[in-house]
KOLTI-214106 format. One record per residue (C-alpha): residue number from 1; residue in one letter; chain; x, y, z. Coordinates in Angstrom, 1 decimal. Each point is the difference from the previous one (the first is absolute). Layout:
residues N
(NUM "A" "A" (X Y Z))
...
//
This chain:
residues 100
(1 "X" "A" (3.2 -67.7 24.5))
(2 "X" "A" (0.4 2.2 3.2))
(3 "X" "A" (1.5 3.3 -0.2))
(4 "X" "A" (2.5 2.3 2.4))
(5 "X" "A" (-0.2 3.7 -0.6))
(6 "X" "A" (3.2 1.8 1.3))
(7 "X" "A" (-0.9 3.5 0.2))
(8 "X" "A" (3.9 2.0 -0.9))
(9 "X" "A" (0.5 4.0 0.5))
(10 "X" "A" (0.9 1.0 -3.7))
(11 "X" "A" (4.1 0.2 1.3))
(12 "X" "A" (-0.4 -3.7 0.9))
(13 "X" "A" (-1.8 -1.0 -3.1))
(14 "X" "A" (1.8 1.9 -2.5))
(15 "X" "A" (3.7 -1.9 1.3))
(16 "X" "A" (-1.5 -3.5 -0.4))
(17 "X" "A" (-1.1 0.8 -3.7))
(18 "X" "A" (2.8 1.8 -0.6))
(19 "X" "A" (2.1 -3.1 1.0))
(20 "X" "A" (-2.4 -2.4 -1.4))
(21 "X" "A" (0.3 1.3 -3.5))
(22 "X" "A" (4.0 0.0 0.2))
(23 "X" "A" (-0.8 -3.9 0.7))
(24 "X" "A" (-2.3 -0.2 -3.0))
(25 "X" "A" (-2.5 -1.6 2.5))
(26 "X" "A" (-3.6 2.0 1.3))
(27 "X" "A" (-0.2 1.7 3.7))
(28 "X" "A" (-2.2 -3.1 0.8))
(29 "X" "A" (2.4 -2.1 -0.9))
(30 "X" "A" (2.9 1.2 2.3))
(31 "X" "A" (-2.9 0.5 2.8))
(32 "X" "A" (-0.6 -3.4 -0.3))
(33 "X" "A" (3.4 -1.1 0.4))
(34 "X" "A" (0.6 2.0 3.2))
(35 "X" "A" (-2.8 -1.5 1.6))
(36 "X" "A" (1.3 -3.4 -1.5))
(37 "X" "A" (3.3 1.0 1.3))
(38 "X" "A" (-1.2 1.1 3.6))
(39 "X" "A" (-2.4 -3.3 0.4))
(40 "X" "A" (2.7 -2.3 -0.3))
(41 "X" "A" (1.0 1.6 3.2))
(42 "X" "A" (-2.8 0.3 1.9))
(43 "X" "A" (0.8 -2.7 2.7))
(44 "X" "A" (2.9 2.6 0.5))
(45 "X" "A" (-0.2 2.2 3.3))
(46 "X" "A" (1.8 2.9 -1.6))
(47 "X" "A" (-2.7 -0.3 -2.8))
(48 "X" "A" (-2.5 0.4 2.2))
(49 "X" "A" (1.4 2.7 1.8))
(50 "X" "A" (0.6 2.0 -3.9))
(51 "X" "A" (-3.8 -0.6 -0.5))
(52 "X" "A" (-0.8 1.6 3.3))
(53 "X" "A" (2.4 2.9 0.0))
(54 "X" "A" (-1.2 0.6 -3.8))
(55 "X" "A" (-3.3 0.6 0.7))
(56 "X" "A" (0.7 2.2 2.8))
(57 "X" "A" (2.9 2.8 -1.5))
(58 "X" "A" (-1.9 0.0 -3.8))
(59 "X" "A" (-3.0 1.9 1.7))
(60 "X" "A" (1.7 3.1 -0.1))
(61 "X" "A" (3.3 -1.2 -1.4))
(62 "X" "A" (1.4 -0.7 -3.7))
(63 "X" "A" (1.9 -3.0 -0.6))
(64 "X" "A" (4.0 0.4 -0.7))
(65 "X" "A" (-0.3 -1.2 -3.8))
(66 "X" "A" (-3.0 2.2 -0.8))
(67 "X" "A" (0.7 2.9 -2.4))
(68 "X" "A" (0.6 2.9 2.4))
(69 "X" "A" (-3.4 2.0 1.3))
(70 "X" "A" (0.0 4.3 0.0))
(71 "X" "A" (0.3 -0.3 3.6))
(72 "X" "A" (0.7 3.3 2.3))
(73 "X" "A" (3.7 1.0 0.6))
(74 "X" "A" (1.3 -0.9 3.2))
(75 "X" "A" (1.2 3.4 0.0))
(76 "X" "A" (-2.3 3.4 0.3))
(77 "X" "A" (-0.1 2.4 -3.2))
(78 "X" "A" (1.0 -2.6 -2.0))
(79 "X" "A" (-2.2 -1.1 -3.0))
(80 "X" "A" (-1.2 -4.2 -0.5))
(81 "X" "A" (1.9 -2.0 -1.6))
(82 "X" "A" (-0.7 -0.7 -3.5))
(83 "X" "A" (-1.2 -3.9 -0.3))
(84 "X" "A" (3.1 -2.4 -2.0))
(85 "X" "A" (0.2 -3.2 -1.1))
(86 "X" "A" (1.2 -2.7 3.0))
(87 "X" "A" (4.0 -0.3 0.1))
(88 "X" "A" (-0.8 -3.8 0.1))
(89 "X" "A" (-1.1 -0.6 -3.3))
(90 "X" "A" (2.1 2.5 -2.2))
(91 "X" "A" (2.7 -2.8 -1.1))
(92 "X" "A" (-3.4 -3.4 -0.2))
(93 "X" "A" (-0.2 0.4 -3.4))
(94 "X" "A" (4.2 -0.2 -1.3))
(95 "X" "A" (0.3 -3.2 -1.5))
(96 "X" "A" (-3.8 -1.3 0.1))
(97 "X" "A" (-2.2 -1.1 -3.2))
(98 "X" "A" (-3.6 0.3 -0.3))
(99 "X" "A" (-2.0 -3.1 0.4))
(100 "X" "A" (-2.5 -1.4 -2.0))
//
């Protein structure tokens, strides 16, 4: 079997197991969907275009559903901001069961 590594800062890597679990499913698991998800679109321009614009903001960017990083304040004298959970996936696990 061939294998992908996808390297993840520790903010991107903690949100997917942190929503993974609330599934009741593995980080690989809902890695493997994405990609699933994003290949059944890959005929699609805008796709294309995601894949592209990905690769180029994530070299010195965080994505928007990653746990937030201690990153400087905008503003001088002020102290970085503590890292929290990501917004997104506060209310994933209401209503979900673990699965087996």
């Amino acid at each position: 079997m061939s294998a992908i590594k996808i390297h993840l800062e520790y903010a991107e890597y903690s949100a997917v197991a942190r929503y993974a679990e609330s599934l009741g499913v593995t980080p690989e698991d809902v890695a493997f969907a994405a990609l699933n998800r994003l290949m059944m679109r890959c005929e699609e321009p805008a796709t294309k275009a995601d894949i592209a614009e990905t690769r180029e903001w994530r070299r010195n960017n965080l994505p928007l559903w990653s746990d937030s990083a201690c990153s400087p304040h905008p503003y001088e004298g002020k102290p970085d901001e503590q890292p929290e959970p990501a917004r997104m996936f506060e209310h994933s696990s209401a209503g979900s069961e673990r699965k087996e």
